[in-house]
N, C-alpha and C positions, 0 to 999 in steps of 0.2 A: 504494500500500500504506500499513495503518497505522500508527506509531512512536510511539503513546500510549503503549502498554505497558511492561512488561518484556518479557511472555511474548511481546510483538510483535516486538521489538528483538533480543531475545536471538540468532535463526538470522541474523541480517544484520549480526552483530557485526564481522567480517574487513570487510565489505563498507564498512559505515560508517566503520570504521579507515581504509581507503584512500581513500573520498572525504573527509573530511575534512585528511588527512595531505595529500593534492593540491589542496585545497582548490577541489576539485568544487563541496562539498556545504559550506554551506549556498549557495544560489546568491544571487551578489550581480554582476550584470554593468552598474554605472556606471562609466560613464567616472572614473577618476579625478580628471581634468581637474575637473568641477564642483565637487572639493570633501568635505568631511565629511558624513555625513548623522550626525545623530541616531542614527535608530532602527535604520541598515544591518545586515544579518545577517552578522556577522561573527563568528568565534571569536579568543578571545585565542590567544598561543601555549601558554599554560600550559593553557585547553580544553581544543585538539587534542590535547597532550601526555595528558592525563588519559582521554580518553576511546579513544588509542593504548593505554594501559598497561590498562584495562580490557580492549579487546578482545584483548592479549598474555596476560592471565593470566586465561583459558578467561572473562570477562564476566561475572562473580558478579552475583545478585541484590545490592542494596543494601540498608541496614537503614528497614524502613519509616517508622519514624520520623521519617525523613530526605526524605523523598517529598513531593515539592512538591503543592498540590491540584491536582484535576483540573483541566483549563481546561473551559469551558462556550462552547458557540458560540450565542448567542441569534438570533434570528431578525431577519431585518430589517437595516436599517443599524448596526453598531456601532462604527464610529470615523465623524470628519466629515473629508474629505479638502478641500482648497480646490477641487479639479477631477476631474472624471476623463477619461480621452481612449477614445473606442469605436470599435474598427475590428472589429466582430463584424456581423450582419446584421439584413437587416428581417425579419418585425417587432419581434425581440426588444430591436433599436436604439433604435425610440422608446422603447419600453417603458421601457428605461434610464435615459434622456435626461429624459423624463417624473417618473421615481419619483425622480434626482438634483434636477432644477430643486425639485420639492417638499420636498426636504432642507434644500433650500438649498446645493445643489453644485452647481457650474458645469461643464455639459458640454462638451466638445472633440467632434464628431465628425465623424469622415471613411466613416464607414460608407455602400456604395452601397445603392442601392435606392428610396429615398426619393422618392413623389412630390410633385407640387408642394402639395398638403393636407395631406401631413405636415410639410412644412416649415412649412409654415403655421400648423398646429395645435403644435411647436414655436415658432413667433413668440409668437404668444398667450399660452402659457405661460409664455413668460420673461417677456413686460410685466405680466403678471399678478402673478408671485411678485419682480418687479423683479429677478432672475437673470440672470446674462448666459449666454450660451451661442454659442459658437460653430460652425458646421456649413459642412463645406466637402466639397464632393465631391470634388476633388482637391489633396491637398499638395502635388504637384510646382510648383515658384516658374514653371518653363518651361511648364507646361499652364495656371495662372491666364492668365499672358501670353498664350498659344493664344488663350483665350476672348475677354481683351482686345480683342488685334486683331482679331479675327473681327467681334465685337459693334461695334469702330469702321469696320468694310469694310461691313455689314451693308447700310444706308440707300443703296447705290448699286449692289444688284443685286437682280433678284428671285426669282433659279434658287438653292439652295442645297442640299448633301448634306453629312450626315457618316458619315465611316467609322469606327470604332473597335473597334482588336483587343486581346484579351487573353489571357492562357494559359488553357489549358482548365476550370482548376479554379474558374472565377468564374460563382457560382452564378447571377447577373440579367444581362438583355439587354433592352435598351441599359445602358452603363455610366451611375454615378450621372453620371460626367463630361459625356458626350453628351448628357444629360437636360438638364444645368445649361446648357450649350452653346445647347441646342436652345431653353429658354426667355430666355435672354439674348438670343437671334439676335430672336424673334420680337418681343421689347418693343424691339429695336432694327430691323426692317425689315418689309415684308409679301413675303412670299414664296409664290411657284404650281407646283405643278409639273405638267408637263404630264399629262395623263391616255393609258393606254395603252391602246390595242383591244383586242390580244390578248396574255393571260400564258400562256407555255407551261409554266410550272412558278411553285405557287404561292411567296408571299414575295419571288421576283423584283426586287422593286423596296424592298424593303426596310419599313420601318416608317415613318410620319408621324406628326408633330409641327405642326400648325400651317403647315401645308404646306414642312415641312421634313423631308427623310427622312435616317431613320438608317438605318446597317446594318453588323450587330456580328459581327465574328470571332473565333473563340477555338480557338488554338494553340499549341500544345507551342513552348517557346522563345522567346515574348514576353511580357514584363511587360505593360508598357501604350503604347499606339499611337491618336496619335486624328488625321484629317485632317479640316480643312473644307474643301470644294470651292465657290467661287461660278463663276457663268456669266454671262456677259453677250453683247455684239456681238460677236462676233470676238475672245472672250476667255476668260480662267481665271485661276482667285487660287488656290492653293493655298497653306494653312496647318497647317504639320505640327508635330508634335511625339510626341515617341519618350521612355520610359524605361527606358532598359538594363536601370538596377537599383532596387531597394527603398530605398538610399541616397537617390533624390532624392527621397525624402519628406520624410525627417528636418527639414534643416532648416527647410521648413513647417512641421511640427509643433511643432516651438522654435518658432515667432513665434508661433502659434495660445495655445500654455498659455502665453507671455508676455503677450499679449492679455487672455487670459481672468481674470488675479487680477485681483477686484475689479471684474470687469466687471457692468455692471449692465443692459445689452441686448444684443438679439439680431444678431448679425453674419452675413449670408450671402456664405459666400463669402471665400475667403483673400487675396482682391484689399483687403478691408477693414481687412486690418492690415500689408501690403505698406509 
């Protein structure tokens, strides 16, 4: 809803009374811990108070004279930010990613979807506008490591599968992760897998990659879930990893926008600032 107005403001007067008294509204949810901001949306307490007693004594219009100008929202970029971080979707991800590096803002993203020519076509652009940007498909510190060891087991087997689950609401299949996985496996080994006679139900075997298959689950009660499976003689390497929660993103993300001021190329991958 709008709150330009008077006439806007005025039937939501109690309402704003008590989010601001609770200090709901305006929303500011930083950690304290980091510190002062500058520009934080905060009310003084003399505000809150003020704009209590207005909505207490029935919310009078005010004298227009008094009436700040209107604000104006212009189109396009209108503040310069040193970064910005995108976990929204493809394709509207490059899109972003693309019209920041041309601003001359450094993007963070963890957005999946991405194939390997859009990453690409992001490299490009940042050596082009001398931009850093950084793009990682998974922040969790324990799923870069997955990759890791995977990508170091790789050169000593040539069967390989990945499985990877997610809650239901995740709109692409295979995750960005399993994609990044999957190209990492293959600049590190050659991988076959065997060919089957007969499929009695299509998709069976899942999707391929460079003779690596993936195959993606999505359920009610899992965050994020990826296993690489290798095969050898008389063998199996399984390498798993699980994220409970949304938490163990974060602090990837802290190392990603510490990474990124000032950065002046392209980084793939959260192993690069690890």
């Amino acid at each position: 809803m709008s709150l330009l107005t008077y006439t806007d403001a005025r039937p939501w007067a109690k309402a704003i009374k008590t989010a601001v008294v609770t200090q709901k509204m305006p929303p500011w949810f930083a950690d304290a811990k980091v510190g002062h901001f500058s520009n934080e949306r905060k009310l003084s307490t003399e505000e809150i108070a003020t704009l209590a007693s207005w909505a207490d004594n029935g919310a009078p219009e005010g004298d227009a004279k008094d009436r700040p100008p209107a604000l104006s929202f212009p189109e396009g970029w209108n503040l310069k930010p040193d970064m910005i971080v995108d976990f929204t979707h493809m394709p509207i991800s490059k899109e972003i990613a693309l019209a920041a590096i041309a601003a001359g803002v450094r993007p963070v993203i963890g957005t999946s979807g991405y194939a390997a020519s859009d990453v690409e076509e992001l490299r490009a652009a940042s050596g082009r506008a001398k931009i850093g940007c950084v793009f990682a498909p998974n922040f969790g510190i324990g799923a870069v490591l997955m990759m890791k060891f995977a990508a170091d087991a790789a050169p000593h087997y040539r069967a390989v599968e990945i499985v990877e689950m997610h809650e239901t609401g995740k709109k692409d299949a295979p995750s960005g992760t399993a994609m990044a996985t999957a190209r990492r496996l293959a600049s590190a080994g050659t991988f076959e897998r065997p060919p089957t006679a007969l499929f009695k139900a299509d998709g069976a075997r899942g999707a391929e990659i460079e003779g690596i298959g993936i195959h993606s689950l999505r359920m009610p009660g899992v965050v994020a879930h990826q296993e690489v499976l290798f095969g050898g003689a008389g063998e199996t390497l399984r390498i798993t990893h699980d994220s409970t929660s949304r938490t163990s993103f974060m602090p990837g993300v802290l190392l990603a926008v510490r990474a990124a001021k000032g950065l002046t190329t392209f980084l793939d991958g959260l192993e690069t600032v690890l």
